[in-house]
N, C-alpha and C positions, 0 to 999 in steps of 0.2 A: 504494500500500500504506500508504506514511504517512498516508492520507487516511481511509481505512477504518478503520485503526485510533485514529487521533483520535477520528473517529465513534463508534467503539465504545466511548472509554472516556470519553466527555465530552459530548455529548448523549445525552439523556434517553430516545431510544428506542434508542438502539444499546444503551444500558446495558442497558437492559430485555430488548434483543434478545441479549444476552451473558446472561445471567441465564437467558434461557431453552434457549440452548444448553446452557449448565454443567449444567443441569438433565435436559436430556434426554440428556448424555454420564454421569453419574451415575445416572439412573435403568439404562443401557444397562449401565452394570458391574453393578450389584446385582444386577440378573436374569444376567447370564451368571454371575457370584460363584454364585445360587442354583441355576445349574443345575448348574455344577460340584461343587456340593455332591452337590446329590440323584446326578448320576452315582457318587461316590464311596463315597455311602452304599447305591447299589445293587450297585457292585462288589463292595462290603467283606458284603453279606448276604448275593450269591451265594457267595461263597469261604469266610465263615464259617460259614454253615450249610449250604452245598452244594445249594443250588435254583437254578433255571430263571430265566430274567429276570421270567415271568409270576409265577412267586410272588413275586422281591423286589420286583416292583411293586404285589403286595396289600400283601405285611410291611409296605411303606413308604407303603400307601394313596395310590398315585398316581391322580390322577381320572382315568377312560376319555378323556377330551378329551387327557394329556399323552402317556397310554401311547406311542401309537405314536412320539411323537416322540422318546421314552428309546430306546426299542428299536431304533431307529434311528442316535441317537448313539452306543448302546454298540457296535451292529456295525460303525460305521465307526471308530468310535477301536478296538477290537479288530483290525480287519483294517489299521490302521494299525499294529500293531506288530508 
């Protein structure tokens, strides 16, 4: 373990190869960050104006490609609670 992580923080490709982890664990939040958004922004437009998932996902202009996968997470965090 000590060795790997020498490597990782003192040769020039570990570095590189750490670099490109942090990056790829930082890109992984942004997007789960923006999904959780757009779920709550969907929450918050069915209950505030009282429509169907399919309309708060025109209101909120979700592209055909994500639909299903909103409507998906909303029924499993709903039947999670």
């Amino acid at each position: 373990l000590r060795e790997r992580v020498q490597y990782l923080k003192t040769n020039d490709e570990g570095v590189l190869e750490m670099c490109r982890i942090s990056d790829e664990i930082r890109e992984e939040g942004r997007e789960e960050g923006r999904e959780e958004t757009k779920l709550a922004d969907l929450r918050s437009v069915m209950r505030n104006m009282g429509v169907s998932v399919q309309r708060a996902l025109d209101v909120l202009a979700v592209p055909e490609s994500e639909r299903a996968h909103y409507e998906s997470l909303l029924q499993n965090r709903s039947a999670e609670s």
